[in-house]
C-alpha positions as CSV (number, residue, x, y, z in Angstrom):
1,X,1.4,-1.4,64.4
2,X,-1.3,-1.2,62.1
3,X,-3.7,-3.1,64.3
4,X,-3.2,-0.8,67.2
5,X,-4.0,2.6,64.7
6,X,-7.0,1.1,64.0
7,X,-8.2,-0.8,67.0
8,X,-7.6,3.0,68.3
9,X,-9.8,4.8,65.7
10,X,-12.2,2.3,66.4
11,X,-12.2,2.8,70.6
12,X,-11.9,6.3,69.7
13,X,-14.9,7.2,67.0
14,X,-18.4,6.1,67.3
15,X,-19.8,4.2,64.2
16,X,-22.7,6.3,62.2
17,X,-25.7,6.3,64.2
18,X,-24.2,6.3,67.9
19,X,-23.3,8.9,70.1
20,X,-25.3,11.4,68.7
21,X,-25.6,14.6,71.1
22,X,-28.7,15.9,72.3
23,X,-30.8,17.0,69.8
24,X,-31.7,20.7,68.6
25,X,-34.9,20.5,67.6
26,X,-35.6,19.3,71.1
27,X,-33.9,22.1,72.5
28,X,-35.2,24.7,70.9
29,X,-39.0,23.2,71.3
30,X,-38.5,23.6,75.0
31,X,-37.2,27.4,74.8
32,X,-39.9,28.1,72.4
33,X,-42.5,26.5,74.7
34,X,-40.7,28.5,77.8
35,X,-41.1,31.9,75.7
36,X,-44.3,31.1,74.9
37,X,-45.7,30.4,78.3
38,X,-44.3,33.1,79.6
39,X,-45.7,35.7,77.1
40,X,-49.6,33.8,77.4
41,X,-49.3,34.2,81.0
42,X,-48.5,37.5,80.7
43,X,-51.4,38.6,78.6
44,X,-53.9,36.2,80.3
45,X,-52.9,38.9,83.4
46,X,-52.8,41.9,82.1
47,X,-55.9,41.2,80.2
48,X,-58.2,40.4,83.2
49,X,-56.7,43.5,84.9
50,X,-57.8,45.1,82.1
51,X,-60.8,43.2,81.8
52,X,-61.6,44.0,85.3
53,X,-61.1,47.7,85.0
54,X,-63.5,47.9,82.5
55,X,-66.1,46.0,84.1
56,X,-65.8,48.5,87.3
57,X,-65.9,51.2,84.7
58,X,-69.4,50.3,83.3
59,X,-70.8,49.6,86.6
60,X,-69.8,52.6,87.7
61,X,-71.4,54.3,84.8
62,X,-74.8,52.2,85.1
63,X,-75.0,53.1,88.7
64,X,-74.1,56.9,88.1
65,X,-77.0,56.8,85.4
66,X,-79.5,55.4,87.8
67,X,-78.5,58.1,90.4
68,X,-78.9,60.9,87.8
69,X,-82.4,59.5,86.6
70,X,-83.3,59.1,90.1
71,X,-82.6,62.8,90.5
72,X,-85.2,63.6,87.7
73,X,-87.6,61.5,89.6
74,X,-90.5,62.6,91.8
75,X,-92.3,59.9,93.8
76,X,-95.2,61.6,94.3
77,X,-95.9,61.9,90.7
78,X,-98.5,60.3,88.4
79,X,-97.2,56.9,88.2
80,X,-97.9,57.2,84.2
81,X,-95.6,60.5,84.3
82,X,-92.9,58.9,85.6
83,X,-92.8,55.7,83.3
84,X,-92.8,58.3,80.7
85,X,-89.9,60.2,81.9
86,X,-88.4,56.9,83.0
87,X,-89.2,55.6,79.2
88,X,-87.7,58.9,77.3
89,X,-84.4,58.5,79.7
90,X,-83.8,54.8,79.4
91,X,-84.6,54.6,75.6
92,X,-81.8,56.7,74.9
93,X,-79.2,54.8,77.3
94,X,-80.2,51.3,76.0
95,X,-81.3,52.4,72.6
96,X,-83.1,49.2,71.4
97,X,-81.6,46.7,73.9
98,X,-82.9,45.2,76.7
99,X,-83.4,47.3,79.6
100,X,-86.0,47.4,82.6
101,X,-86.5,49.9,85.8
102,X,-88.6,49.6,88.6
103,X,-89.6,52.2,91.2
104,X,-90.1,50.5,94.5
105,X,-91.6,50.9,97.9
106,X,-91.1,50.7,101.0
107,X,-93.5,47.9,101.4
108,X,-91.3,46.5,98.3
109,X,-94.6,47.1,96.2
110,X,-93.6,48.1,92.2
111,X,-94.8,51.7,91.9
112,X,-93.9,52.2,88.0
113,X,-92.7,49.5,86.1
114,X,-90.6,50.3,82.7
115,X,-89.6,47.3,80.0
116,X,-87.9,47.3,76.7
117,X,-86.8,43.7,74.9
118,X,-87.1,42.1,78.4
119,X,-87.3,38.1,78.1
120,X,-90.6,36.3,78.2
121,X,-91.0,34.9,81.1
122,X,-92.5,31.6,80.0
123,X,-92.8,29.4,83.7
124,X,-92.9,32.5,86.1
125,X,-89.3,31.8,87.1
126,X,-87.5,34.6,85.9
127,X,-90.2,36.6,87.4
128,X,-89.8,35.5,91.0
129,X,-85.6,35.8,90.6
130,X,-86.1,39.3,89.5
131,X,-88.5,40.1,92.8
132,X,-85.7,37.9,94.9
133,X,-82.9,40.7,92.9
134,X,-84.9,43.7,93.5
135,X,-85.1,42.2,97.4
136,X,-81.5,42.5,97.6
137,X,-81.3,45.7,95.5
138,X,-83.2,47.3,98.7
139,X,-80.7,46.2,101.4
140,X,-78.0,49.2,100.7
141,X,-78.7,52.7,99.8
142,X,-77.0,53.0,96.7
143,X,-74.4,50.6,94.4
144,X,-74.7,47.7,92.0
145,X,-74.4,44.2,92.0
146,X,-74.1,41.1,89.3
147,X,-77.1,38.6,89.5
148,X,-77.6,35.3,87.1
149,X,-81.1,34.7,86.3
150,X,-82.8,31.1,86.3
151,X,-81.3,30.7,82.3
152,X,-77.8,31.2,83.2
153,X,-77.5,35.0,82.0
154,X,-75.9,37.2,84.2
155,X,-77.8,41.0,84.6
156,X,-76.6,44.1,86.5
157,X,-78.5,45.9,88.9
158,X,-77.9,49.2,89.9
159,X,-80.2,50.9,92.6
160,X,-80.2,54.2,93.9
161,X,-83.1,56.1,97.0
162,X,-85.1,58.4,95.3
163,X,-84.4,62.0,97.0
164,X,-86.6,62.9,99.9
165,X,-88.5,59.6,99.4
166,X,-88.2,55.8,100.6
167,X,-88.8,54.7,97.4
168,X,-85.7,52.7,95.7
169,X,-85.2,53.3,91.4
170,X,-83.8,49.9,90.0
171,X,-82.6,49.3,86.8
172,X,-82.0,45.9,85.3
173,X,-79.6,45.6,82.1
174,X,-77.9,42.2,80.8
175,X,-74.5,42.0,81.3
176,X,-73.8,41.1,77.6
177,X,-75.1,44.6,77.0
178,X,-73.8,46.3,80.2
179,X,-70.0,45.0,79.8
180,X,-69.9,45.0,76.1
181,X,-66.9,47.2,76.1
182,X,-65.0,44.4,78.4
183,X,-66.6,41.3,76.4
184,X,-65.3,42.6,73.1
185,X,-61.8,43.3,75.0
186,X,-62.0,39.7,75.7
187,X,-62.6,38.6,72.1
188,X,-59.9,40.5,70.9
189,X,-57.5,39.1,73.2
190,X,-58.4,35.8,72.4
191,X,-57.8,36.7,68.6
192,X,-54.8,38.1,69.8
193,X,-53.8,34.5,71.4
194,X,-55.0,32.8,68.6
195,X,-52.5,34.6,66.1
196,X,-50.0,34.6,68.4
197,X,-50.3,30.5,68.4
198,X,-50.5,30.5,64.7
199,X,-48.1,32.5,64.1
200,X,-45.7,30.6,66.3
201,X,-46.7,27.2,65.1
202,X,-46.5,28.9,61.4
203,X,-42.7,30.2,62.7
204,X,-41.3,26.7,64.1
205,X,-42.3,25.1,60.8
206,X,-39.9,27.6,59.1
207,X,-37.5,27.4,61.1
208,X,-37.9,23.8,61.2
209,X,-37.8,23.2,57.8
210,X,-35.4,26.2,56.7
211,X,-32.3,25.7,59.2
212,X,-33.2,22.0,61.7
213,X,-34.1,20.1,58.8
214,X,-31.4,21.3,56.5
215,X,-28.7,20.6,59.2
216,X,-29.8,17.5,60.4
217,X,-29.7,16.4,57.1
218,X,-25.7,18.1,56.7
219,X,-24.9,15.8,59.9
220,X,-26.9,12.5,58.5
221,X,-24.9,13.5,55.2
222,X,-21.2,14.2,56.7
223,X,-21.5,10.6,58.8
224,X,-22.2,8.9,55.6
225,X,-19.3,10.9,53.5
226,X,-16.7,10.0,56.5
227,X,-18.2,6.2,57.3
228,X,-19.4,4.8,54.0
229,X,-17.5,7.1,51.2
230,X,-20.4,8.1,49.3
231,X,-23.9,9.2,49.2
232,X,-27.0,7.6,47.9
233,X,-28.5,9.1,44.9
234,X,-31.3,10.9,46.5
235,X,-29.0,12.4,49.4
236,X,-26.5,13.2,46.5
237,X,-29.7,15.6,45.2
238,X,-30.4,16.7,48.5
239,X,-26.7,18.1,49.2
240,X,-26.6,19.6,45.5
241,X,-30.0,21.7,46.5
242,X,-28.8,22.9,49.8
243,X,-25.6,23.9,47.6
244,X,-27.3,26.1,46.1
245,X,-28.3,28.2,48.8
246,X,-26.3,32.1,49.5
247,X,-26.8,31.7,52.9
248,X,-24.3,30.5,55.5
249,X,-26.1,27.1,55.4
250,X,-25.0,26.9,51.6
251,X,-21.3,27.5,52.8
252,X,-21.1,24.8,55.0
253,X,-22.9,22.9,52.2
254,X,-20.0,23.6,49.8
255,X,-17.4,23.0,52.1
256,X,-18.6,19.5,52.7
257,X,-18.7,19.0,49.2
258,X,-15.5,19.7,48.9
259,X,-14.6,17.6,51.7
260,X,-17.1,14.9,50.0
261,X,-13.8,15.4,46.9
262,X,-11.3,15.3,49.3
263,X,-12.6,12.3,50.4
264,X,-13.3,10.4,47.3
C-alpha cells in the first residue's frame, strides 16, 4: 500500500526543476514592450503632425513677409534705394542670420541684390543652384518652396510679383533658421523619447529586482523547502532579508517560513 502512495506522489508531482509554468518576467517584458510601442508610435504621429503644422506655419509667415516687403517696393527706383530699404527690412526679420533677396526681371536679370551671412561660394556651385532656384521661383506668381543646395542644406524660398511690375522679389533663408520653431519641436520630442526609454528601462529594473526577482527566488526557495527539507546557507539569508520586508511580499515570506517550521 505504501508503494502505491508513493509511486502516486511521484506520477502526480514534478521533481524541483520541471514543469515550471511560463515565466513572468517574460510576460510582463512582452506587455511592457506592447505599451511601449504603442505610446512611441503615438508620439512619432502626433509629433510630425505637429511638426508639419509648424513648418506650414513658418512658410506661411516667410512668404507673407516677402509679400509685405514687396508692397514697400518700387521697381522703378534707384537700385541703391531699394537694397537699402530691402537691407533695413530684412535686417530686422533675420537679425544676424543668414538671409538674401533678390529683385528679378523679366529677362531673369538680378536688379538689386541683398546678402547677410550668405555661404561663400568657393567652386561657383552654389551660385549656379541659386540662379537654377530663383528659375523656378519665377514659374508661379506667388508661394514658397524647399530647395537643397549643392552641400546638402536645405533653404526656403519665398517669391512674390512686385505690384504693377514684372519684376519677381525673392528671398532666400536656410531652413535651419526658417523652421527653427519646428527643429527645436523635434529636439524636444526626441528628449521626450529618450526619457521616456530611460525611464522605462530605469522602471523594469525596479520592478525586476523589487517584486520578479524576489518571487522567483520565493518559488526556487519553496521547491527546495518541500523537495530537499532545507535551505542552503546563502538562500537561508536570502529568505531572512525578504522577511523583513512590510510589504505583502514579506507576508508571503513569513508564511513560508513558517511553513519552512512546519516542515522541519
Amino acid at each position: 500500500m505504501s508503494f502505491t502512495v508513493d509511486g502516486q506522489l511521484s506520477s502526480s508531482t514534478n521533481p524541483l526543476g520541471e514543469g515550471r509554468k511560463p515565466d513572468l518576467r517574460v510576460k510582463l517584458l512582452r506587455l511592457y514592450n506592447l505599451f511601449a510601442t504603442l505610446v512611441l508610435l503615438g508620439v512619432i504621429f502626433v509629433g510630425l503632425f505637429i511638426k508639419s503644422q509648424l513648418e506650414n506655419e513658418s512658410r506661411l509667415a516667410n512668404l507673407a513677409v516677402t509679400q509685405a516687403l514687396a508692397q514697400r517696393l518700387d521697381a522703378e527706383a534707384d537700385p541703391l534705394q531699394l537694397r537699402d530699404e530691402m537691407a533695413a527690412w530684412l535686417n530686422v526679420i533675420a537679425a544676424e542670420g543668414p538671409i538674401a533677396a533678390f529683385i528679378v526681371d523679366p529677362a531673369q536679370d538680378v536688379i538689386v541684390a541683398f546678402e547677410q551671412n550668405m555661404p561663400f561660394d568657393t567652386d561657383g556651385s552654389l551660385g549656379s543652384w541659386r540662379r537654377s532656384a530663383r528659375r523656378t521661383a519665377r514659374l508661379e506668381g506667388s508661394g514658397s518652396f524647399i530647395a537643397t543646395a549643392p552641400d546638402g542644406q536645405d533653404w526656403l524660398l519665398s517669391y512674390t510679383r512686385l505690384p504693377q511690375a514684372a519684376h519677381i522679389l525673392i528671398i532666400e533663408q536656410p531652413g535651419a533658421v526658417a523652421f527653427a520653431t519646428s527643429q527645436l519641436f523635434t529636439l524636444v520630442l526626441l528628449g521626450v523619447m529618450v526619457i521616456f526609454g530611460a525611464g522605462g528601462v530605469f522602471s523594469w529594473i525596479v520592478l525586476s529586482n523589487m517584486l520578479i526577482k524576489p518571487l522567483e527566488d520565493l518559488g526556487t526557495y519553496s521547491e527546495h523547502i518541500r523537495w530537499q527539507g532545507q535551505l542552503s546557507a546563502t538562500e537561508q539569508a536570502r529568505l531572512n532579508t525578504l522577511s523583513m520586508r512590510e510589504d505583502q511580499l514579506g507576508d508571503l515570506t513569513r508564511s513560508l517560513q513558517e511553513m519552512q517550521k512546519e516542515t522541519a
